[in-house]
gemmi code that builds the backbone of each chain (N, CA, C; Angstrom):
import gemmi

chains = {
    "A": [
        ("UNK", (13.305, -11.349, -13.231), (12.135, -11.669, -12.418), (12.248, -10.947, -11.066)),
        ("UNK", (11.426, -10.282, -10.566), (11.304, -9.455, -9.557), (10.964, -10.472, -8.232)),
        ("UNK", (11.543, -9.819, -7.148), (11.381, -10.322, -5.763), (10.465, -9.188, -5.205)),
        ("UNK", (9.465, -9.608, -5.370), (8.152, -8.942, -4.447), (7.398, -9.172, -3.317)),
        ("UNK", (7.780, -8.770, -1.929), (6.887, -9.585, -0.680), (6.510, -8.162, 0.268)),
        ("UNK", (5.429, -8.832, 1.307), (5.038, -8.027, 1.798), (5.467, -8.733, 3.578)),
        ("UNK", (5.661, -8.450, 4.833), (5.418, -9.150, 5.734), (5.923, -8.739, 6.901)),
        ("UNK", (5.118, -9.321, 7.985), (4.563, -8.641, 8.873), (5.394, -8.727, 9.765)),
        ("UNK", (6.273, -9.336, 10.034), (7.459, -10.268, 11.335), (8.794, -9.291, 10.976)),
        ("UNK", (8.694, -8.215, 10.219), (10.068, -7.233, 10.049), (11.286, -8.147, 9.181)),
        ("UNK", (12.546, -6.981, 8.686), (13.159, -7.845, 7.825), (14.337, -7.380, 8.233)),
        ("UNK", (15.544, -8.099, 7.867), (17.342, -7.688, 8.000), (17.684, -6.930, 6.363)),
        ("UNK", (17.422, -5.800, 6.177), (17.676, -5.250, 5.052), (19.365, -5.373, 4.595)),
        ("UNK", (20.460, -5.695, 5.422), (21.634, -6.261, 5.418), (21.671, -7.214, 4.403)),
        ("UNK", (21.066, -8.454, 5.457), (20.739, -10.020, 4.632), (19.897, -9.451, 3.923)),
        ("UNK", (19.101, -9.179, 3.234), (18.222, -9.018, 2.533), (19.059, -8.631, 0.940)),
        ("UNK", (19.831, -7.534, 1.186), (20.597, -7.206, 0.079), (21.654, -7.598, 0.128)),
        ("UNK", (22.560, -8.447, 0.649), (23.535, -9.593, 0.503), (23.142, -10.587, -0.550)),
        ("UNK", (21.962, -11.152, -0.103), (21.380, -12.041, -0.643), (21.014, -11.746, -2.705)),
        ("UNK", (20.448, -10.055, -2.774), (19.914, -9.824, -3.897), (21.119, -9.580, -4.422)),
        ("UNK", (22.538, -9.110, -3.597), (23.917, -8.966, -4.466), (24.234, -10.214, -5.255)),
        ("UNK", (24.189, -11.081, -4.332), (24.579, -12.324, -4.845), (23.839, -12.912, -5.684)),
        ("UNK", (22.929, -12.513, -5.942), (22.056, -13.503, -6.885), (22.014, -12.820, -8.066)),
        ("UNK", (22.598, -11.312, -8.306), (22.936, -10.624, -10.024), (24.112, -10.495, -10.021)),
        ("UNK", (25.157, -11.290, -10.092), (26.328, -10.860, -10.486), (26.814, -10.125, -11.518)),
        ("UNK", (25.893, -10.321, -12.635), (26.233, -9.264, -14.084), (26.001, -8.153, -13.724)),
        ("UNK", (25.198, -7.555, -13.027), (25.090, -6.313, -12.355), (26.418, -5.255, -12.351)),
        ("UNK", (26.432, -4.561, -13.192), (27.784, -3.355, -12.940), (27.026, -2.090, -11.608)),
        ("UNK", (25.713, -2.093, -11.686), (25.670, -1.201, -10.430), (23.891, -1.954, -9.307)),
        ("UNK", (24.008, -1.694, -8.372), (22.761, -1.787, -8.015), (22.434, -0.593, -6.414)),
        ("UNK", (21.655, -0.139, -6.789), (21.009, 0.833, -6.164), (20.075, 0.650, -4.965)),
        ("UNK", (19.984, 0.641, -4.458), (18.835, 0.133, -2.829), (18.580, 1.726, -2.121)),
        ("UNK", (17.511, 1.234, -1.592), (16.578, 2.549, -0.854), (16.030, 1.843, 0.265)),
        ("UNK", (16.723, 1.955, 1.736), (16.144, 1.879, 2.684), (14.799, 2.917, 3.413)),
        ("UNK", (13.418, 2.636, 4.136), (12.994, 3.381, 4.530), (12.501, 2.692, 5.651)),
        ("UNK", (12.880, 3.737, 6.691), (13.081, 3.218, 8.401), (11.955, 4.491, 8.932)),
        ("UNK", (11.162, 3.677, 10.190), (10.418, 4.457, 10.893), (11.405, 5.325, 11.967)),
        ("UNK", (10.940, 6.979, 11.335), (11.395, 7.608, 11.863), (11.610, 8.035, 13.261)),
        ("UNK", (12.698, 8.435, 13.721), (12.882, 8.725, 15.466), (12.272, 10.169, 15.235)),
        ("UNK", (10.990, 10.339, 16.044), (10.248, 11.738, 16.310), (11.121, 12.628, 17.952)),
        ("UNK", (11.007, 13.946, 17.526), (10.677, 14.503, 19.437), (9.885, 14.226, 19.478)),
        ("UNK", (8.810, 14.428, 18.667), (7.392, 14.610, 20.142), (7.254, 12.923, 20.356)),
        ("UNK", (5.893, 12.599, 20.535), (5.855, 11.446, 21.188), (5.397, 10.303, 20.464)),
        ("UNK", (5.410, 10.070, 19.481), (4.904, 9.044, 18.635), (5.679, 7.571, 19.312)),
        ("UNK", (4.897, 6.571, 19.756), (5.486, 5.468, 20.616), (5.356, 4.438, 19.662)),
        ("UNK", (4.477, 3.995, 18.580), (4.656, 3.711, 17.568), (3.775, 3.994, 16.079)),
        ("UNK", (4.217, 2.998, 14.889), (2.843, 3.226, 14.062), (2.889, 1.833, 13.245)),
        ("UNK", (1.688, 2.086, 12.724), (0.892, 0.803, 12.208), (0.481, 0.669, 10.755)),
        ("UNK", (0.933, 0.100, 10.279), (1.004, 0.211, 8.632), (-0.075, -1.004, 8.219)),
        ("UNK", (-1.167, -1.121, 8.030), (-2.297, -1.961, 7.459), (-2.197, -2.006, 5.458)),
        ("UNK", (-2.861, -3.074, 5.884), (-2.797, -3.663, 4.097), (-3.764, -4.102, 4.014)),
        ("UNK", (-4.372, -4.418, 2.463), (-5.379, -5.226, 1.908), (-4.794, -6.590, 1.166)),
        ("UNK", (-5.126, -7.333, 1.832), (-4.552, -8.700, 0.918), (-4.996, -8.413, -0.418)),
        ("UNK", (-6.173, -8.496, -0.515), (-6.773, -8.523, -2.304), (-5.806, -7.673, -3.219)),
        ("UNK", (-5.212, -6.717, -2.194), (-4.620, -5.302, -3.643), (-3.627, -5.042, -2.981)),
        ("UNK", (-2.833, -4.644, -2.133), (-1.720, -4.587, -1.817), (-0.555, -5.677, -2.307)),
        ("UNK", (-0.328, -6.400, -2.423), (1.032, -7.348, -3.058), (0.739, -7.419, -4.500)),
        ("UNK", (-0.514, -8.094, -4.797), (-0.541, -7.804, -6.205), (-0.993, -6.476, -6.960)),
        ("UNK", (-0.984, -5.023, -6.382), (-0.257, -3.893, -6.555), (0.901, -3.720, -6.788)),
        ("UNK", (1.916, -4.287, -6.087), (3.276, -4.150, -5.355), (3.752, -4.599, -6.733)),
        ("UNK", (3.160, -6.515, -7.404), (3.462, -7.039, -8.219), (3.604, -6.362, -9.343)),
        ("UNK", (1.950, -5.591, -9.427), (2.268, -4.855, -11.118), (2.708, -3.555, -10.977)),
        ("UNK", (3.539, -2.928, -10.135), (4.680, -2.029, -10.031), (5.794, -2.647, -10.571)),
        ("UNK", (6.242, -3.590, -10.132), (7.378, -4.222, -10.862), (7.745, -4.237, -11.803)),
        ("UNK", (6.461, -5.002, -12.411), (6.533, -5.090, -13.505), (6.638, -4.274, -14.821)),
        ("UNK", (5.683, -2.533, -13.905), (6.386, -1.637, -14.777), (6.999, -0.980, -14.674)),
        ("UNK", (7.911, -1.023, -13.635), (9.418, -0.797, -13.759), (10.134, -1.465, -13.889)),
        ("UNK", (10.021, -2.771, -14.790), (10.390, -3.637, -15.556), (10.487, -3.112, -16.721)),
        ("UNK", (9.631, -2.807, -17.293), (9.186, -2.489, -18.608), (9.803, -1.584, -18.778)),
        ("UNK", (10.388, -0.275, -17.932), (10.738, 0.685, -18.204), (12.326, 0.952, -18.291)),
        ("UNK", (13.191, 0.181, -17.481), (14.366, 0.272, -17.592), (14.536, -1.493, -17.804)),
        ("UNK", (15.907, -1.251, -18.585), (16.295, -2.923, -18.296), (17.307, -3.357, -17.597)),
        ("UNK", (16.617, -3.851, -16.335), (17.068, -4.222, -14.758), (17.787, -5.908, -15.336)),
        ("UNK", (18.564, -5.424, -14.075), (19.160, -7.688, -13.949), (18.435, -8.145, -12.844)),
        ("UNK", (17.880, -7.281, -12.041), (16.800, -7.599, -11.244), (16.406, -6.788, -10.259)),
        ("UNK", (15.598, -7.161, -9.158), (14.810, -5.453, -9.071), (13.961, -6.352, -7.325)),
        ("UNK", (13.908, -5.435, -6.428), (13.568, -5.950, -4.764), (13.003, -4.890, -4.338)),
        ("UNK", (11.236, -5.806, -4.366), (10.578, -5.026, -3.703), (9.903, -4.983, -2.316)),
        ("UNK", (10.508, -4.705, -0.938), (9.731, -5.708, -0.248), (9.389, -4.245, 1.437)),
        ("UNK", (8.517, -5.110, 1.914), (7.837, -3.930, 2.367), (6.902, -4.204, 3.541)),
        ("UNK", (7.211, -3.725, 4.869), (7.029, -4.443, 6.273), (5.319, -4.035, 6.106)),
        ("UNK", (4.290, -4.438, 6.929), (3.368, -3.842, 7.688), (3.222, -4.391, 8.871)),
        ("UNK", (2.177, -3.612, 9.677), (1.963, -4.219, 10.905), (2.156, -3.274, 11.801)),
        ("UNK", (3.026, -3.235, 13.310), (3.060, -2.815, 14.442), (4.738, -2.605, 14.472)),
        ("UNK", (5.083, -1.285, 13.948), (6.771, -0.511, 14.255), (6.963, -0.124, 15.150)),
        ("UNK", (8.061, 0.031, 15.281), (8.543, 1.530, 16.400), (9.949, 1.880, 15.539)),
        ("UNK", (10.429, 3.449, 16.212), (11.204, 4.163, 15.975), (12.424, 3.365, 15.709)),
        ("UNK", (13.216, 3.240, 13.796), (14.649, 2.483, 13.447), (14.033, 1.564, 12.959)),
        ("UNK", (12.886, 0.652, 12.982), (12.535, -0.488, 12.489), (12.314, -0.236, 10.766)),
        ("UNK", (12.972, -1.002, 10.262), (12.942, -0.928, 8.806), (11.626, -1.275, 7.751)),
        ("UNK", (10.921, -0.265, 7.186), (9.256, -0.359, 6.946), (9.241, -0.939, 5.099)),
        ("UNK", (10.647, -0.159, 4.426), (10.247, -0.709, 2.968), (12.159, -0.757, 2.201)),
        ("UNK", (12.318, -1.727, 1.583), (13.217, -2.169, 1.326), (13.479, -1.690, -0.766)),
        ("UNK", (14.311, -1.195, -1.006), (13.530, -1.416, -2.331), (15.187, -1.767, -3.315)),
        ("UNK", (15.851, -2.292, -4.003), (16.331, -2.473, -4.537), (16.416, -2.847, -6.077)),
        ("UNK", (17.444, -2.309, -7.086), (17.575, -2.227, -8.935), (18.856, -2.380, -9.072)),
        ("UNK", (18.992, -3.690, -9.510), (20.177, -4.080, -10.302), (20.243, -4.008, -11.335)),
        ("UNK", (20.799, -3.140, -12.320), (21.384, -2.939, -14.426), (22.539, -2.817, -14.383)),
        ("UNK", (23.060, -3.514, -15.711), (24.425, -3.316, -15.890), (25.056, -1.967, -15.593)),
        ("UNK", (24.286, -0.564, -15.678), (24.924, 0.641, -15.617), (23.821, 1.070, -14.740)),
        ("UNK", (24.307, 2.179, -13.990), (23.966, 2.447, -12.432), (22.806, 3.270, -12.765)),
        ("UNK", (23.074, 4.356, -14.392), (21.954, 5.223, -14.593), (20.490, 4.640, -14.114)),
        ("UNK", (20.363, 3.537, -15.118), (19.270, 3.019, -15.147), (18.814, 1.972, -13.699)),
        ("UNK", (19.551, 1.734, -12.442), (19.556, 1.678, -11.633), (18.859, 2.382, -10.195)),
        ("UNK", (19.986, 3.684, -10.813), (19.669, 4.946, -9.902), (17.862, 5.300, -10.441)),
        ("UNK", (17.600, 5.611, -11.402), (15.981, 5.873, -11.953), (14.909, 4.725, -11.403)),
        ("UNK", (15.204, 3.616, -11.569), (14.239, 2.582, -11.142), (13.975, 2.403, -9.752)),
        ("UNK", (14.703, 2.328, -9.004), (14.591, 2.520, -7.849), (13.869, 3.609, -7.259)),
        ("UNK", (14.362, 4.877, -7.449), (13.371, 5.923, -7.565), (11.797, 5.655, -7.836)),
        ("UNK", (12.183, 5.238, -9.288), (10.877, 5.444, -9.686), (9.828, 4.418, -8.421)),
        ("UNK", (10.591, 3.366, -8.462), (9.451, 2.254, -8.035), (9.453, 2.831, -6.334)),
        ("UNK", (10.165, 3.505, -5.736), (10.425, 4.094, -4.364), (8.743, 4.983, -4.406)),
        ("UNK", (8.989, 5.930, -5.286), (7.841, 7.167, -5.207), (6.590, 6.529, -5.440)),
        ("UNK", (6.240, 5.547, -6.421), (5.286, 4.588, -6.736), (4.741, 3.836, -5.389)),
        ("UNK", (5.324, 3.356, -4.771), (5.506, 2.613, -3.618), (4.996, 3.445, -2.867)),
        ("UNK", (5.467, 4.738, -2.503), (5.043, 5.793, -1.485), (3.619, 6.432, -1.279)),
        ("UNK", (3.139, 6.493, -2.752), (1.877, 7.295, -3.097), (0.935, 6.347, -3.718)),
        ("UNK", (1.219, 5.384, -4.025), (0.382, 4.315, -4.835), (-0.013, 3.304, -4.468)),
        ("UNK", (1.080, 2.685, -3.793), (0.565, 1.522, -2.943), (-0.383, 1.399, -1.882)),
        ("UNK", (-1.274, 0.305, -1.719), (-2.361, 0.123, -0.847), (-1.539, -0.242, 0.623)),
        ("UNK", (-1.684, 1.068, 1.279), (-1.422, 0.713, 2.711), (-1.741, 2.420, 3.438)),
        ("UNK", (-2.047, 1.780, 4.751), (-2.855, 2.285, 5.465), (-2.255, 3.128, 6.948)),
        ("UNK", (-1.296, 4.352, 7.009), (-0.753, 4.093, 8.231), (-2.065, 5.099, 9.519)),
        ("UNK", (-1.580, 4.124, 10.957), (-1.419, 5.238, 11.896), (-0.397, 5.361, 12.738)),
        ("UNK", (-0.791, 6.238, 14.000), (0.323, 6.363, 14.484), (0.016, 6.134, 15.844)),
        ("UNK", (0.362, 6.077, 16.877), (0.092, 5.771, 18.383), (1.190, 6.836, 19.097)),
        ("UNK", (-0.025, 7.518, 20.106), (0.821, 8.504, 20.774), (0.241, 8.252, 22.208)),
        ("UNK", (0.317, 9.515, 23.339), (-0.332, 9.241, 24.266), (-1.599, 9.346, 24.688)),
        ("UNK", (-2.209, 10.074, 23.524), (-3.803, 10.209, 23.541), (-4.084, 9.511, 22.402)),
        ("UNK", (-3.437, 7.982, 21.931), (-3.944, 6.908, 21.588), (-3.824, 6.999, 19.993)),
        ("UNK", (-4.177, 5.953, 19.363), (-4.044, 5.582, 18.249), (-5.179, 6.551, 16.964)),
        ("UNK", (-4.510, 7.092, 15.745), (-4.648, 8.677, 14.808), (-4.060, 7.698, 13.633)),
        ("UNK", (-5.276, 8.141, 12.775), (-4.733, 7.370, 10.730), (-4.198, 8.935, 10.742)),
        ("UNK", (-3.102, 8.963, 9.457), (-2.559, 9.342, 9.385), (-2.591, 10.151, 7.883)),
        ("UNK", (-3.155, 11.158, 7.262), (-3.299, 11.047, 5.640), (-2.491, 11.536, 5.425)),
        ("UNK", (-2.198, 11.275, 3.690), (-1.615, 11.110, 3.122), (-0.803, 12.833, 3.100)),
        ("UNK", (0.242, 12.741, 2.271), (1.387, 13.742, 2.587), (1.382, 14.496, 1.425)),
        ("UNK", (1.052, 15.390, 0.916), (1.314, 16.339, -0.532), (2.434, 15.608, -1.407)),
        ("UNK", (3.267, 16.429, -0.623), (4.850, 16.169, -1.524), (4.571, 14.443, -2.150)),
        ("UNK", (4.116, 13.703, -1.881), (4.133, 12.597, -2.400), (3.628, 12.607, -3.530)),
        ("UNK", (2.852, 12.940, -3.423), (1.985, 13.087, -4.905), (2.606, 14.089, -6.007)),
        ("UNK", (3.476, 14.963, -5.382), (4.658, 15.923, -6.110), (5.583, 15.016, -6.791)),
        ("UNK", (5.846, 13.901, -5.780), (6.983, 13.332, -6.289), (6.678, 12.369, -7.304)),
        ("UNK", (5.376, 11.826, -7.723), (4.861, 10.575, -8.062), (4.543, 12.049, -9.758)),
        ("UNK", (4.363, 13.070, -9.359), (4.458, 13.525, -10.869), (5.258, 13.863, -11.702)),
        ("UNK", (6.210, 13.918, -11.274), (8.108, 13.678, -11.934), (8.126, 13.080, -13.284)),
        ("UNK", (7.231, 11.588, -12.598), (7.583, 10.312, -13.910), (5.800, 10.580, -14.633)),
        ("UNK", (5.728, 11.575, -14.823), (4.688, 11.092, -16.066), (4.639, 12.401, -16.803)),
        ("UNK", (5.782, 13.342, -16.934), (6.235, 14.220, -18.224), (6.332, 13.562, -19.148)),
    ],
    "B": [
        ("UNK", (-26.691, -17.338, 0.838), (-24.819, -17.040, 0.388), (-24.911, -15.091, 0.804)),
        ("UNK", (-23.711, -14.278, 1.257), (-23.950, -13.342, 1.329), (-22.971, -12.601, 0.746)),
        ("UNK", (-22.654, -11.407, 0.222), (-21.561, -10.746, 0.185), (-21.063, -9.891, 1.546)),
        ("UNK", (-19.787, -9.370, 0.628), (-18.754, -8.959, 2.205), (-18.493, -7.296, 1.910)),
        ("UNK", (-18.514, -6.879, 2.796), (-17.953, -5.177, 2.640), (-16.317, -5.226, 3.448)),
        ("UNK", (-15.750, -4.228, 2.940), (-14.300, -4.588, 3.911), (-14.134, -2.759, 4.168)),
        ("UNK", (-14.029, -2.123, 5.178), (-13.437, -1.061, 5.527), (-12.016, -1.107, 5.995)),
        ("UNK", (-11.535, -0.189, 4.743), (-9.871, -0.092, 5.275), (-9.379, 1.114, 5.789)),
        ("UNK", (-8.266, 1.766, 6.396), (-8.048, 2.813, 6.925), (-8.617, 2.925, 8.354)),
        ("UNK", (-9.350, 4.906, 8.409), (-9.831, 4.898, 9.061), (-11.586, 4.386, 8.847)),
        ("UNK", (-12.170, 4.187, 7.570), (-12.876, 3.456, 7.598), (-13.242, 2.553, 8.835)),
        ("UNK", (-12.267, 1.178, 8.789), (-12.625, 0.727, 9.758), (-12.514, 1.250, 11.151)),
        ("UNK", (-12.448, 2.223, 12.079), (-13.097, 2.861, 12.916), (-14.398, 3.316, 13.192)),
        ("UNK", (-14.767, 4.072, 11.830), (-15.979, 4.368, 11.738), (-17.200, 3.541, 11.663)),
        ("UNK", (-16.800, 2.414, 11.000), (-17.696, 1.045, 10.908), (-17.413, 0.303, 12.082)),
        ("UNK", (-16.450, 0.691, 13.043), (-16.856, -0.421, 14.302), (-15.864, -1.443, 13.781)),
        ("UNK", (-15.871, -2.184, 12.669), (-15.450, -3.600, 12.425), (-14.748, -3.551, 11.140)),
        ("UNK", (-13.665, -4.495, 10.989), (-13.037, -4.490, 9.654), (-13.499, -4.922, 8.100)),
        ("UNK", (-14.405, -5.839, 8.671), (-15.315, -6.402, 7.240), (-16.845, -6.488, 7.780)),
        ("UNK", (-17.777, -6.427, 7.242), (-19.513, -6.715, 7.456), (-19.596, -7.476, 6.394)),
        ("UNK", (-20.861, -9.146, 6.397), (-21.710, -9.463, 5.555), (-23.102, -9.026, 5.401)),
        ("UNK", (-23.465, -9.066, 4.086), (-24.580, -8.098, 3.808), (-25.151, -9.132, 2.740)),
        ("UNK", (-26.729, -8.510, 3.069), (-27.217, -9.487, 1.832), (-26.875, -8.922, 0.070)),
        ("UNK", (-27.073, -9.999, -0.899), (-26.576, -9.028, -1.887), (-27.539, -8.686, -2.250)),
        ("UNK", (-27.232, -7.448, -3.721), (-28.163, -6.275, -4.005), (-27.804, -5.544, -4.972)),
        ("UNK", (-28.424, -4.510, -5.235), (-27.671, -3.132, -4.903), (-27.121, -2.439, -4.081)),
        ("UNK", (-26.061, -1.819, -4.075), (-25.019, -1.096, -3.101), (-25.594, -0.015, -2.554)),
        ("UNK", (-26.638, 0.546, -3.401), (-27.304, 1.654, -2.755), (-28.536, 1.205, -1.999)),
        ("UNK", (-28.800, -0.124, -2.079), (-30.049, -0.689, -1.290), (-29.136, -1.528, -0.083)),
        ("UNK", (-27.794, -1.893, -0.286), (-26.813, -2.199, 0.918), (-26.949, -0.896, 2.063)),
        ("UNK", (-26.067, -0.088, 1.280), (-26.304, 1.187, 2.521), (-26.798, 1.990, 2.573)),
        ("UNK", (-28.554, 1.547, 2.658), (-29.599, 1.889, 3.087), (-29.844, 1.306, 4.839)),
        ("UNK", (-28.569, 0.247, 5.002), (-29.309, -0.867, 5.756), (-28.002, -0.367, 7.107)),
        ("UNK", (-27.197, 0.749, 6.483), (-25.939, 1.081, 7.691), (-26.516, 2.382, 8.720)),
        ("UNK", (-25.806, 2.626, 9.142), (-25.581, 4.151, 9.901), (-25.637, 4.926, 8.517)),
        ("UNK", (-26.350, 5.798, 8.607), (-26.081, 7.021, 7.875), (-24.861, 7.710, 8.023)),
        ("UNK", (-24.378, 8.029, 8.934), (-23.329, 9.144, 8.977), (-22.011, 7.905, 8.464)),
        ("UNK", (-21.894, 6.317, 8.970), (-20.826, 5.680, 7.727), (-21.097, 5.655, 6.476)),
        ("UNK", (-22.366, 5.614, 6.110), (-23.055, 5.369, 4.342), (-22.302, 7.200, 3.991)),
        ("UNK", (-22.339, 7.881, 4.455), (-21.701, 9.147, 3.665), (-20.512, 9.172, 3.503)),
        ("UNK", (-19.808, 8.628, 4.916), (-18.637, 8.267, 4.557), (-17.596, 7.621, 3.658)),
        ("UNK", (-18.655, 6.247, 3.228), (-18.210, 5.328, 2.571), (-18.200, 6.208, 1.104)),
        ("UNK", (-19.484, 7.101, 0.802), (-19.424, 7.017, -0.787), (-18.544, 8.883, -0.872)),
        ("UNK", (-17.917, 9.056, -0.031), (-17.069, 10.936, -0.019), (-16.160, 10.113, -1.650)),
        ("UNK", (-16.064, 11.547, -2.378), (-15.656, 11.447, -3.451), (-13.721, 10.681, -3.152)),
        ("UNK", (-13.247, 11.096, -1.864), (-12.090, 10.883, -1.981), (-11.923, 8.828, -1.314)),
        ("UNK", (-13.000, 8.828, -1.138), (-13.120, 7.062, -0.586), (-13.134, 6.086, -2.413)),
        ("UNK", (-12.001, 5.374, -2.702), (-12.270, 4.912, -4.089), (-12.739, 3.133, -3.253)),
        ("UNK", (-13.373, 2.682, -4.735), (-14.034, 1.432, -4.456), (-13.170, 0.380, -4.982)),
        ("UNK", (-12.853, -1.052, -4.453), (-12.779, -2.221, -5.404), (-13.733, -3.206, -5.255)),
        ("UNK", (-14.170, -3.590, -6.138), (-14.786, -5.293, -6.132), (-14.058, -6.207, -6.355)),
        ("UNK", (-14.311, -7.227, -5.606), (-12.826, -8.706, -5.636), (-11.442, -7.871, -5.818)),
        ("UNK", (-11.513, -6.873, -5.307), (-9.535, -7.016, -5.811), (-9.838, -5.910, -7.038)),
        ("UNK", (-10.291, -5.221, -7.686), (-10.597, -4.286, -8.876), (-11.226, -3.261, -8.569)),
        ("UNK", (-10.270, -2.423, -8.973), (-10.950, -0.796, -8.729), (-12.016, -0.306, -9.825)),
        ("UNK", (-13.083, 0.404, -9.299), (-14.230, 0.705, -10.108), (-14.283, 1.664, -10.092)),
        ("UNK", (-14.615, 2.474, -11.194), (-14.439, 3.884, -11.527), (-15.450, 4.699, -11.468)),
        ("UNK", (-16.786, 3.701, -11.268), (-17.533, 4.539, -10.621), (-18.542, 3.615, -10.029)),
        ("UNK", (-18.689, 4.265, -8.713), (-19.776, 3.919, -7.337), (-21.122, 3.132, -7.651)),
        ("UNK", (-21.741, 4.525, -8.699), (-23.006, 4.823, -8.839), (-23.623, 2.941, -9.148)),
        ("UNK", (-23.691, 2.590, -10.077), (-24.400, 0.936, -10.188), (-23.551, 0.018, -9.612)),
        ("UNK", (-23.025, -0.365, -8.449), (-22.495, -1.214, -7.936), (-23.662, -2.909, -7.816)),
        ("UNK", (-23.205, -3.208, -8.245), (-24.489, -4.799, -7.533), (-23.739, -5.806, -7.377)),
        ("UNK", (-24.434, -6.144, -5.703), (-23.466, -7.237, -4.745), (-24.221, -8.554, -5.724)),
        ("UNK", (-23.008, -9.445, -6.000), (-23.533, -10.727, -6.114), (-23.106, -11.504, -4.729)),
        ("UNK", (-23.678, -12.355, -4.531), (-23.308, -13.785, -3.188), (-22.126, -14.091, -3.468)),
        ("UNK", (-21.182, -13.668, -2.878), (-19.666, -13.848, -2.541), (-19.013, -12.962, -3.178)),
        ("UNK", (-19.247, -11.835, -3.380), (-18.175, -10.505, -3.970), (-17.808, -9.720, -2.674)),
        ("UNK", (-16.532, -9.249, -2.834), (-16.106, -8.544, -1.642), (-15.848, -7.160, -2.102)),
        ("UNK", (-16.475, -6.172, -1.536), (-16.414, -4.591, -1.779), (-15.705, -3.809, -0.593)),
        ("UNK", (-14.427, -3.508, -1.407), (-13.981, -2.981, 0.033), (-13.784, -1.023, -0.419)),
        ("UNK", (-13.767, -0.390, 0.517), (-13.659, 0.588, 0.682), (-12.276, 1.409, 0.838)),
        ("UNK", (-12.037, 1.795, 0.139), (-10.303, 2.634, 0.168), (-10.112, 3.983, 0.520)),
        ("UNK", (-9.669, 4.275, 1.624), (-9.658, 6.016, 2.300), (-8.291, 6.215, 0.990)),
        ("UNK", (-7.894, 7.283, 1.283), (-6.270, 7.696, 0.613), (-5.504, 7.304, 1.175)),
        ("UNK", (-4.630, 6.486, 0.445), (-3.832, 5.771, 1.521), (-2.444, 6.318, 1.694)),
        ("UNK", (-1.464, 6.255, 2.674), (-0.380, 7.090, 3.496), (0.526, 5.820, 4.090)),
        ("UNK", (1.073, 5.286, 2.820), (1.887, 4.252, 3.478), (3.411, 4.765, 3.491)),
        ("UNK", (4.476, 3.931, 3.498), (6.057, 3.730, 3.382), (6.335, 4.520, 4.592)),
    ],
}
model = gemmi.Model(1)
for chain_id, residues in chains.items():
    chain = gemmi.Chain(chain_id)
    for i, (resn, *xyz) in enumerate(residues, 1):
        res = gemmi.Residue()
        res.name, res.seqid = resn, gemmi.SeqId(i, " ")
        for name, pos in zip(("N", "CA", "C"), xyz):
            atom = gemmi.Atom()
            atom.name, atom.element = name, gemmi.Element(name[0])
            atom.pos, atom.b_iso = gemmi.Position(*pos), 0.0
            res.add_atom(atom)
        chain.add_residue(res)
    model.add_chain(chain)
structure = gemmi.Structure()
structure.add_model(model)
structure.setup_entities()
């Protein structure tokens, strides 16, 4: 059963995966993917990651689920800040526990790139001539075509 | 009873506001009733649609019932 949340108050990705260690012990490997708002030169002071209640989490949900379907996990952490960052603050958390790391190392991935290009969220960014949405990035969509050879 | 429009992204900039109620309808007799230069916005091939929570695959016959929420999706650029 997957741990799927979304929320706005920031998270301890530490505790966070302490917590998901301990709770698969059959686990022979588990894999985690931190993603932290980046420290820029130029001037980005912060950015702002918006969501849709209606489709964002229960998006998030049926990602899981098919990267559930696709490898067989001992369990699997999907969780994922929005709101108002700054530079080091931790934006998406993603963790895959399987008995063997292969199928570990892939899920995570997979549900990482899924997450990146698929999921409903909205960024901008805040500089000194004020707050800029931000579109979307090529390579993402590069990376999101990997898994459907 | 009315329905709801929701602009997400930069959407909501362009609309001023994050959600509008509207009477229901047709969607093309809805934004008849906006700014023109957001009504083009809203329907650019790269803006996708949901109703309640469900993506629709296509624009063209949309019809608001009294309490459906239509929100508007730019490309989104999250993680």
């Amino acid at each position: 059963m997957a741990d799927v949340r979304i929320t706005e108050t920031g998270f301890d990705p530490l505790a966070e995966l302490a917590r998901f260690n301990a709770a698969h012990r059959s686990a022979g490997g588990i894999v985690s993917f931190l993603g932290q708002v980046r420290e820029e030169s130029g001037d980005v002071e912060a950015l702002e990651l918006r969501q849709y209640a209606a489709m964002t989490l229960p998006g998030m949900t049926a990602l899981a689920q098919m990267t559930e379907r696709r490898w067989p996990l001992i369990g699997l952490l999907l969780l994922h800040r929005y709101g108002v960052m700054h530079p080091g603050d931790p934006i998406v958390l993603v963790a895959a526990a399987a008995r063997h790391r292969r199928d570990a190392f892939e899920a995570a991935d997979f549900a990482m790139d899924h997450l990146k290009s698929e999921s409903w969220f909205w960024k901008r960014e805040k500089t000194a001539g004020g707050w800029r949405w931000v579109e979307p990035r090529s390579g993402d969509h590069a990376d999101l075509a990997r898994w459907r050879a | 009873m009315t329905a709801r429009l929701v602009f997400l992204g930069r959407l909501e900039d362009l609309a001023g506001v994050p959600e509008m109620d509207v009477e229901p309808g047709m969607l093309a007799t809805v934004l008849t009733k906006l700014d023109p230069a957001l009504a083009v916005e809203l329907l650019s091939e790269r803006v996708r649609l949901a109703l309640n929570g469900r993506l629709l695959g296509e624009a063209g016959d949309v019809v608001l019932a009294a309490g459906d929420e239509l929100a508007f999706l730019p490309p989104v650029s999250g993680g």
